[in-house]
C-alpha positions in Angstrom: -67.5 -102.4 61.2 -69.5 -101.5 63.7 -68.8 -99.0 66.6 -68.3 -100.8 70.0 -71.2 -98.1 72.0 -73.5 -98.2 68.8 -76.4 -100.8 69.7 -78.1 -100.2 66.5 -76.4 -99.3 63.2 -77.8 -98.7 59.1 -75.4 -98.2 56.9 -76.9 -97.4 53.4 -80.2 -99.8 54.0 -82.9 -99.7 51.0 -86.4 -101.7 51.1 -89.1 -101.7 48.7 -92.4 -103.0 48.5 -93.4 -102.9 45.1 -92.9 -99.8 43.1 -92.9 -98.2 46.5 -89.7 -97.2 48.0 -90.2 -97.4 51.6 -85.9 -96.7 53.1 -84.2 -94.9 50.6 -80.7 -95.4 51.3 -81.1 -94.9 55.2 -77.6 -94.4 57.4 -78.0 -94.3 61.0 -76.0 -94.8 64.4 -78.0 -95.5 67.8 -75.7 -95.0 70.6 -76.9 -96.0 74.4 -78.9 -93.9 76.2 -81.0 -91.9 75.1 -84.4 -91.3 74.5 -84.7 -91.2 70.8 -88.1 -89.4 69.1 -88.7 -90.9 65.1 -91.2 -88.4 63.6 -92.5 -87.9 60.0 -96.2 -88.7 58.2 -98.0 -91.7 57.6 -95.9 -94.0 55.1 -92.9 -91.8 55.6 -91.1 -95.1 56.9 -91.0 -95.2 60.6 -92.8 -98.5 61.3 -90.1 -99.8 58.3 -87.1 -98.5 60.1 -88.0 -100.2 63.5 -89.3 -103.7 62.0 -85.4 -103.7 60.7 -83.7 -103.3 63.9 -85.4 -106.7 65.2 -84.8 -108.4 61.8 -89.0 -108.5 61.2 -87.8 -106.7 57.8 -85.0 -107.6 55.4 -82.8 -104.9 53.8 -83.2 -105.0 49.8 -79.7 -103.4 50.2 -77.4 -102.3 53.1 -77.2 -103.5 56.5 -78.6 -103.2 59.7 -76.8 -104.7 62.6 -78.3 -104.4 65.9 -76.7 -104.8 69.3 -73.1 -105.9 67.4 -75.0 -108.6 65.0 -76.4 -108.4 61.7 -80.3 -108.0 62.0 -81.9 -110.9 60.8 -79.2 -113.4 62.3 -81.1 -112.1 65.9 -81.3 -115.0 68.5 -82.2 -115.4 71.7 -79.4 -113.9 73.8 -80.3 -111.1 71.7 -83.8 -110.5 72.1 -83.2 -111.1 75.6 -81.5 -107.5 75.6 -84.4 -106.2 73.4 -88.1 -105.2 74.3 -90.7 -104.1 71.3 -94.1 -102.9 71.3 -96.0 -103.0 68.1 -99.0 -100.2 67.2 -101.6 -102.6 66.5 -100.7 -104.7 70.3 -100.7 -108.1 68.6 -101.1 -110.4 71.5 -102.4 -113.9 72.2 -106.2 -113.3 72.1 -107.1 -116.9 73.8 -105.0 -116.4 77.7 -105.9 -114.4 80.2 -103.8 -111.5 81.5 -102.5 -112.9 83.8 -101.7 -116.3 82.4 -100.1 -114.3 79.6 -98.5 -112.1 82.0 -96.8 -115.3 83.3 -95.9 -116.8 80.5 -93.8 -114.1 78.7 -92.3 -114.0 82.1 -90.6 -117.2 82.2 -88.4 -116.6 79.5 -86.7 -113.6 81.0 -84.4 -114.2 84.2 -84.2 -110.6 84.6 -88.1 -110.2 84.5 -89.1 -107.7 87.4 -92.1 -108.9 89.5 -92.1 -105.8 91.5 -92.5 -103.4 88.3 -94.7 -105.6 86.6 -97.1 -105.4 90.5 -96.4 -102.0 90.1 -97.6 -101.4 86.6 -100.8 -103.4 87.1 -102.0 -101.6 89.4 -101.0 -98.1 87.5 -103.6 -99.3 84.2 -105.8 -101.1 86.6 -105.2 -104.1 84.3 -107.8 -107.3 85.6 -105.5 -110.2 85.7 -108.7 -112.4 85.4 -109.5 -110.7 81.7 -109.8 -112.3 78.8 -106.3 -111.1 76.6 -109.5 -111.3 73.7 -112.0 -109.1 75.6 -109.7 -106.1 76.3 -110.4 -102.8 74.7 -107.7 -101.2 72.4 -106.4 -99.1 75.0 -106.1 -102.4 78.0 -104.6 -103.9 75.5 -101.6 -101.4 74.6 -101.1 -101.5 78.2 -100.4 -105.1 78.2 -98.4 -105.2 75.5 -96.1 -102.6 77.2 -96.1 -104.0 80.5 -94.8 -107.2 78.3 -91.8 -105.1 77.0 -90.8 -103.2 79.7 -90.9 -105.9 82.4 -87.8 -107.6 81.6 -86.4 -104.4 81.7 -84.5 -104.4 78.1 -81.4 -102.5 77.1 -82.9 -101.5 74.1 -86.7 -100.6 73.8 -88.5 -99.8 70.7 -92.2 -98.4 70.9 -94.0 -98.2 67.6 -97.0 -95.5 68.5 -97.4 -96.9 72.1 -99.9 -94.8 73.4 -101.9 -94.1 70.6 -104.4 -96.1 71.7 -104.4 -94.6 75.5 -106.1 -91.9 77.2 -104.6 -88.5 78.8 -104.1 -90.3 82.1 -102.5 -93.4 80.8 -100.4 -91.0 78.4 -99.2 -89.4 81.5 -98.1 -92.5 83.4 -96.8 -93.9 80.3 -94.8 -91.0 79.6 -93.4 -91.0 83.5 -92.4 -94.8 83.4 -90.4 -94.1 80.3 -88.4 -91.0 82.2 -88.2 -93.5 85.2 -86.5 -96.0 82.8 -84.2 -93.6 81.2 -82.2 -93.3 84.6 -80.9 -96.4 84.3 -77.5 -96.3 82.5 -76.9 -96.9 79.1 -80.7 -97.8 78.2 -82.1 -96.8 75.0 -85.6 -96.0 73.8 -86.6 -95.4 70.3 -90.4 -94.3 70.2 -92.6 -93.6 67.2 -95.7 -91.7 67.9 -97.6 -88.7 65.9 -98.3 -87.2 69.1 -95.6 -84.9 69.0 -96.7 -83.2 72.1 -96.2 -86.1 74.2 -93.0 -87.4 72.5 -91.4 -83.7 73.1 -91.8 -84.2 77.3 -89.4 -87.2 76.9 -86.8 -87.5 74.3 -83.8 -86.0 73.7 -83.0 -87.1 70.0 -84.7 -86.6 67.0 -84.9 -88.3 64.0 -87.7 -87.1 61.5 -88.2 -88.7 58.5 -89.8 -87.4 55.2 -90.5 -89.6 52.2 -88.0 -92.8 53.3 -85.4 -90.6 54.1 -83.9 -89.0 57.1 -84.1 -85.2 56.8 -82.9 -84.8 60.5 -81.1 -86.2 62.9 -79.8 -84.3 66.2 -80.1 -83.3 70.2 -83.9 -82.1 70.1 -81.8 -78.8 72.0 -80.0 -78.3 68.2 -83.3 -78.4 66.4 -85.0 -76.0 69.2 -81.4 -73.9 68.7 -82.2 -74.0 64.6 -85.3 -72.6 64.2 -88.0 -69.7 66.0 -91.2 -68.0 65.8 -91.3 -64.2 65.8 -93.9 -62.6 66.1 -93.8 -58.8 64.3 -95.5 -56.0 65.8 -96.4 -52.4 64.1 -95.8 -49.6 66.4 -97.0 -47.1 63.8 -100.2 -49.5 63.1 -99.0 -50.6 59.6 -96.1 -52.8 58.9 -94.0 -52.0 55.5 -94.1 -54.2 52.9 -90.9 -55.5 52.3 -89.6 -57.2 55.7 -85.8 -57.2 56.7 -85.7 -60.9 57.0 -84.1 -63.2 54.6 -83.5 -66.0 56.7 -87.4 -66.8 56.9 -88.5 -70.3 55.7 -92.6 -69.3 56.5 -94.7 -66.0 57.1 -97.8 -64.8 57.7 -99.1 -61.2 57.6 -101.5 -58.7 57.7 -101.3 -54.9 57.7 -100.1 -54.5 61.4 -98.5 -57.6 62.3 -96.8 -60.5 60.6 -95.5 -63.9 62.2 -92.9 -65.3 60.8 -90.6 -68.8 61.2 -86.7 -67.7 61.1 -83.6 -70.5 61.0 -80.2 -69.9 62.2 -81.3 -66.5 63.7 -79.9 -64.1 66.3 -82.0 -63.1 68.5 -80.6 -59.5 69.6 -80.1 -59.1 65.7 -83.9 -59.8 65.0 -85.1 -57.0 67.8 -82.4 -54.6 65.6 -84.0 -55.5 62.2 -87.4 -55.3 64.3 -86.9 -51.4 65.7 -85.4 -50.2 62.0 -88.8 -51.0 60.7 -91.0 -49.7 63.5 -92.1 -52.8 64.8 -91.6 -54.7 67.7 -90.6 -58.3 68.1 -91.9 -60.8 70.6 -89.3 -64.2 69.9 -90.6 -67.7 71.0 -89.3 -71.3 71.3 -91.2 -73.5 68.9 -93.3 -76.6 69.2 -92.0 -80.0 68.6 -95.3 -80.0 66.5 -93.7 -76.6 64.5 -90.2 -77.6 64.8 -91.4 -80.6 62.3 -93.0 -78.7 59.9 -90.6 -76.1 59.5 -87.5 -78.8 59.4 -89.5 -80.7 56.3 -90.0 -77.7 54.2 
């Protein structure tokens, strides 16, 4: 049964395609807002995940209810609550912007003119453009404008802007914090730019293989892991370092950086001055964090 708050739930879900397993028995709960950050490689099952949500994909085994209702049995009331953008931006090549624009519109009572005025103007998106003619960035614009201007409950962003530049990154990344204030909305985003993803969410979920190897407050993952960087005060480090909770290392004769989990921080300066050295501790990268939680 599924929890009352949870808008999207997978309990056990496997798919294949082929020999490839692409969710390997994947549980998850996705309670309202939040901004939640799914990380992991190419083909480590991201876009998968996401297509199941909206019922795009079928569970070989498992569920996957979504906003109190199995997946695939999805209608309309339903996606009315639900915006998704896909990576590639598939949109209907043949209208104009603005007819498009339009035309989305009038299926959403809730549709906001003044956000989507607002928006328009942000991309300088040409209502007279060919849908067709628009570069790949225009068109990743369009296609969120399209799922944010309902203003959904839940929205799901499959490498939005990975097809933007810096300044459209930037105002992307601000309309999503801008969303966020309003109560109980979601967002799920997929995006390999980590640097971008770590501004906004709050959540993570990283994924490794078709599984989920993580899944916390970004602030635990931050709290799990840090950089150290070792310093020899007599020139020369010693060759057997008193850190056993390393998980990565690097080193040369007078100074070694190393990647410690679970560690104390006044305890690591300790170790540091009974070997000489002094220690220079650093929050991690999202970038880093990801590394060090797949190893």
């Amino acid at each position: 049964m599924t929890k009352v708050d949870t808008l999207v739930q997978f309990c056990d879900v496997v798919k294949r395609f082929g020999a490839t397993t692409a969710l390997d028995k994947i549980s998850l709960d996705i309670q309202p807002g939040s901004i939640i950050g799914l990380v992991g490689s190419n083909g480590a099952g991201k876009s998968t995940l996401l297509r199941h949500i909206i019922g795009l994909y079928l569970p070989d085994a498992g569920t996957c209810t979504t906003l109190g209702m199995e997946a695939r049995r999805l209608g309309p009331a339903e996606f009315a609550r639900l915006g998704y953008v896909h990576q590639e931006g598939e949109l209907i090549d043949w209208m104009y912007v603005g007819q498009l624009i339009r035309y989305v519109a009038a299926y959403y009572a809730t549709w906001n003119t003044e956000l989507e005025q607002r928006y328009v103007k942000d991309f300088e998106l040409n209502l007279k453009d060919r849908v067709g003619s628009l570069s790949p960035g225009q068109r990743q614009k369009l296609a969120i404008l399209l799922a944010i201007g309902f203003e959904p409950e839940l929205l799901i962003l499959d490498e939005p802007a990975s097809a933007l530049d810096p300044l459209a990154r930037r105002q992307f990344l601000n309309l999503m914090l801008e969303m966020i204030q309003t109560q109980n909305r979601t967002i799920i985003i997929s995006s390999h730019i980590l640097s971008d993803v770590e501004k906004i969410i709050d959540h993570i979920v990283i994924m490794d293989k078709g599984r989920i190897v993580r899944n916390c407050a970004l602030d635990t993952l931050q709290e799990e892991f840090c950089r150290v960087t070792l310093t020899a005060a007599g020139g020369k480090l010693p060759e057997s370092l008193p850190f056993r909770n390393a998980i990565d290392w690097s080193r040369s004769d007078g100074q070694a950086v190393l990647t410690l989990r679970h560690a104390d921080e006044a305890q690591i300066v300790r170790q540091a001055e009974t070997i000489g050295c002094q220690a220079q501790i650093r929050r991690m990268s999202l970038d880093e964090l990801y590394e060090a939680a797949i190893k």
